[in-house]
N, C-alpha and C positions, 0 to 999 in steps of 0.2 A: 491619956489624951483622946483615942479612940472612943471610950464611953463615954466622955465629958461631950464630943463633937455629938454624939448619937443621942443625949440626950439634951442639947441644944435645939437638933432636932427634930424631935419629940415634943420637945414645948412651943416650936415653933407653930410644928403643924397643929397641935389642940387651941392655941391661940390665933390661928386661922379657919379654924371650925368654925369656931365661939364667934369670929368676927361675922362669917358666915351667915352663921345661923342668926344674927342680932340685924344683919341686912336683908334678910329677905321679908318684902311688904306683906302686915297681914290684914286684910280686908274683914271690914267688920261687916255684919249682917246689913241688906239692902232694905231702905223706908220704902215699900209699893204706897202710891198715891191712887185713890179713885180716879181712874179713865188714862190712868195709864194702859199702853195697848201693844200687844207685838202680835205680829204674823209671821206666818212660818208656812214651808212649803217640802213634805214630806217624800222623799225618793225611796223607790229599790237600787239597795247598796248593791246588787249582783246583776242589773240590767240601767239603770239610773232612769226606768222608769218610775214618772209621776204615780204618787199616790193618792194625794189628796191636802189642800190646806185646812191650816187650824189655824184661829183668829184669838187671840187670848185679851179681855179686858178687864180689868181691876174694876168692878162694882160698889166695893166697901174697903175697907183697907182698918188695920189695925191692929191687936195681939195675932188672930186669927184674921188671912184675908180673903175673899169671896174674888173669885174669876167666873166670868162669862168665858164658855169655851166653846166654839164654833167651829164646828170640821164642815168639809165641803162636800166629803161623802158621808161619812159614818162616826159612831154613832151621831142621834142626832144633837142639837147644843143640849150643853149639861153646865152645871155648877160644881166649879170644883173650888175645895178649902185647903189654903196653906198656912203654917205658921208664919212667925217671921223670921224662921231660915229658911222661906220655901219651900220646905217638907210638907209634902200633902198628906193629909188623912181622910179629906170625902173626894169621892171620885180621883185616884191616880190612875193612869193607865201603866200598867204593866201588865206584857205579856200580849196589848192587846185590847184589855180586858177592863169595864171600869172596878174599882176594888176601894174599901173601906179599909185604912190601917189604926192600929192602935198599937203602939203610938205612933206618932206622925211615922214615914216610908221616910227615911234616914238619907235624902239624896246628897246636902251639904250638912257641912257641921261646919259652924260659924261662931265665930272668926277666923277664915280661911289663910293658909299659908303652905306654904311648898313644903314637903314633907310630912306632910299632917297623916294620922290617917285616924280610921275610926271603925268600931266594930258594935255592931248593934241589931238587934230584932224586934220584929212587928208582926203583929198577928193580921189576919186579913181570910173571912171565909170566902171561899171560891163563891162567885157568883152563875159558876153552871155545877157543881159536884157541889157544892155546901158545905163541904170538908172546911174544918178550921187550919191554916195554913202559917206555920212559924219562918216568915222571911228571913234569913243571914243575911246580913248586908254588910259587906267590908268595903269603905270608901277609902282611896289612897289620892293625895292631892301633888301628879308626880311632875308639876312646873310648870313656868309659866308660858305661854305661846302666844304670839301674834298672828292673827289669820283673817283670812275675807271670806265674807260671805255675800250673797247678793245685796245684802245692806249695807253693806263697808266692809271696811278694816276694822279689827278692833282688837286690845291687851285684854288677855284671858287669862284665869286659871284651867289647866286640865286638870281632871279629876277623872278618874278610873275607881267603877263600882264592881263589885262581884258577888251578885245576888243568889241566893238558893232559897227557893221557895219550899222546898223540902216535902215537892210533894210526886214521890216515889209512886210506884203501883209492883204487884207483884213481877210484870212483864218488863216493865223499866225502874230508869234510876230517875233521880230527881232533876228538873228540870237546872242548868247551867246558863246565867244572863251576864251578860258582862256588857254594860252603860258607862260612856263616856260623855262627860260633857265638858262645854270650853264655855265658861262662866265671866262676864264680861260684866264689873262695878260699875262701867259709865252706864251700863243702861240698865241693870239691876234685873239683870235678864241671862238664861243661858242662849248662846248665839248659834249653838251645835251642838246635837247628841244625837250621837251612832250604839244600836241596841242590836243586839244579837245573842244569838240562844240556841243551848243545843239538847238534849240529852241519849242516852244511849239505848237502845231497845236489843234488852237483855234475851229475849226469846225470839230471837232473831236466825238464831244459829252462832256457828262458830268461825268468824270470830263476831262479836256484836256487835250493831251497828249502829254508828252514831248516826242521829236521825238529826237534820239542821235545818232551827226557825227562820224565821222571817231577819231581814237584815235592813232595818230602817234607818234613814239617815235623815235630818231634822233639821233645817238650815233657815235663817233670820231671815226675809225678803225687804221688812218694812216695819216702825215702830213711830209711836207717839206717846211720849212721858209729861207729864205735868209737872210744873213748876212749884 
């Protein structure tokens, strides 16, 4: 009787997995339209001072799509290319930095769903050392949020990235990124990502010290989508 009751409940609960995982929504890749537009307004995450705006416009739209990018300090406007899971390959910033991936810089993997995850690499030569650079990218998609931003409310997925650039020196280890964004269907846009980076400086002494980047936090102020 005991086994019988234990393995009632056993089927129960894998038949509440399966229901589970059959209800959680999965979003298909977003169609950008020419002049669609979001702006954003970039803080430090360790003081929540201003950094600077960036103006993002759809130009072209299609397999591959063309953004006008306008920052208010630095650098200055550029054109950056994404596919159509918004994976960028000319001009991403990471790090900072603008950078050319091959293949596309792995941010989503679409058709998105809670649970997901994904593991992938991109090459990308440094644009100040020239070294060829082999990015690790592991994205996990770990649920869904509701949050405000200075543009609204909006339903998001979170997604949690974990980047290694893999580019080591004899003195340190390899740089450590961990990018989070809360990716929002109605507007085919992410509405927040918080970037942060660390690595350890191995000739430091004893014991070595993690040395810690920049902590940027990336938030929606205002948008205009085409119909």
């Amino acid at each position: 009787m005991a086994y019988r009751i234990l393995l009632m409940i056993a089927s129960a609960l894998v038949l509440s997995a399966c229901a589970t995982a059959r209800d959680q929504p999965t979003l298909p890749a977003p169609v950008l339209k020419t002049g669609d537009s979001w702006l954003y307004e970039q803080r430090n995450g360790f003081n929540g001072e201003m950094i600077q705006t960036l103006a993002y416009e759809v130009t072209a739209s299609g397999d591959d799509s063309t953004l006008r990018v306008t920052p208010s300090v630095s650098p200055k406007e550029f054109t950056q290319t994404v596919n159509r899971e918004l994976n960028p390959h000319k001009n991403a910033v990471v790090l900072g930095r603008l950078r050319d991936f091959e293949p596309a810089y792995a941010a989503h993997k679409f058709p998105l769903s809670v649970g997901q995850t994904w593991r992938t690499e991109a090459s990308s030569v440094d644009p100040v050392t020239k070294k060829m650079l082999t990015f690790k990218i592991w994205g996990d998609v770990v649920g869904a949020e509701k949050i405000r931003v200075p543009a609204g409310e909006f339903d998001t997925l979170k997604i949690v990235r974990r980047v290694y650039p893999n580019d080591e020196e004899w003195w340190r280890t390899g740089t450590r990124i961990r990018e989070t964004d809360w990716y929002a269907p109605a507007i085919r846009a992410v509405v927040k990502r918080e970037e942060r980076s660390a690595y350890t400086d191995t000739a430091s002494g004893e014991p070595p010290l993690v040395r810690v980047g920049d902590w940027v936090i990336t938030t929606l102020t205002s948008y205009r989508l085409e119909k």
